[in-house]
C-alpha positions as a printed Julia matrix, in Angstrom:
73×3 Matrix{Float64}:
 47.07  -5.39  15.61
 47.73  -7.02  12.29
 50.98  -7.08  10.37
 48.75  -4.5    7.79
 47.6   -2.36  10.11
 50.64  -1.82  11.57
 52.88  -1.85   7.95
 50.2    1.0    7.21
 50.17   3.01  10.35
 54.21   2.85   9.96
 54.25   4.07   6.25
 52.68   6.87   7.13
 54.81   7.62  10.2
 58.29   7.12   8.4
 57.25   8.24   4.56
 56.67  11.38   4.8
 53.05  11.21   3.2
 50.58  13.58   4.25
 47.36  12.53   5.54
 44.05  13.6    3.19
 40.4   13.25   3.54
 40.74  10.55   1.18
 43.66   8.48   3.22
 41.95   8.45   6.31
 39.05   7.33   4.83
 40.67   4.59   3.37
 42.38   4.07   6.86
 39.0    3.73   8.6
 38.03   1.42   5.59
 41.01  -0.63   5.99
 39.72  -1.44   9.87
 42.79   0.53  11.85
 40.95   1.48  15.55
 40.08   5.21  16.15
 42.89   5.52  18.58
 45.77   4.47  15.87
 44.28   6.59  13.18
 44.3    9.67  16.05
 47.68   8.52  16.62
 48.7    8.73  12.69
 47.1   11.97  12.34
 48.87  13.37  15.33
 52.23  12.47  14.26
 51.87  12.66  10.24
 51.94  16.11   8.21
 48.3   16.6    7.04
 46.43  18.25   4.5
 42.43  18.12   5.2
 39.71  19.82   3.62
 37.62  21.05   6.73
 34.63  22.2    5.33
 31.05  21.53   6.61
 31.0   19.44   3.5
 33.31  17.64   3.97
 33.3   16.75   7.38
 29.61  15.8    6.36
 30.94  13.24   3.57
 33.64  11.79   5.89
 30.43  11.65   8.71
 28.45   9.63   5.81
 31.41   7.52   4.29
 31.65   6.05   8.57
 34.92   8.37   9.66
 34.24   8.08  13.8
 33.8   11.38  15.16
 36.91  10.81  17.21
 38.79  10.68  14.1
 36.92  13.91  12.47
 37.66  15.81  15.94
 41.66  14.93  15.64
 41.21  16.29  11.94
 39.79  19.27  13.1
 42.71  19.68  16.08
């Protein structure tokens, strides 16, 4: 894993942030493997919209279905 992925899998372990549509998104952009973002999501106070919508946009934007099934957990 690279010093990135792992600074950004860390912030939002030890920040306090809470997870969005839009930050995992922008996790899966950033290249982190489906089993670290499940991990981040698992451990990290979220806040998704789980609408057929938008689990249709994340679908379209390339969020694995892993990920969208965590979300969904």
């Amino acid at each position: 894993m690279t010093l990135l992925k792992l600074m950004i899998s860390l912030s939002f372990m030890f920040n306090g942030d809470v997870l969005t549509n839009q930050s995992v998104k922008e996790l899966v952009e950033k290249g982190l493997s489906e089993n670290l973002i499940v991990a981040i999501i698992a451990n990290t106070e979220t806040n998704f919209n789980t609408s057929v919508d938008a689990i249709l946009k994340l679908q379209e934007e390339g969020v694995p279905d892993k990920v969208l099934e965590a979300m969904l957990d």
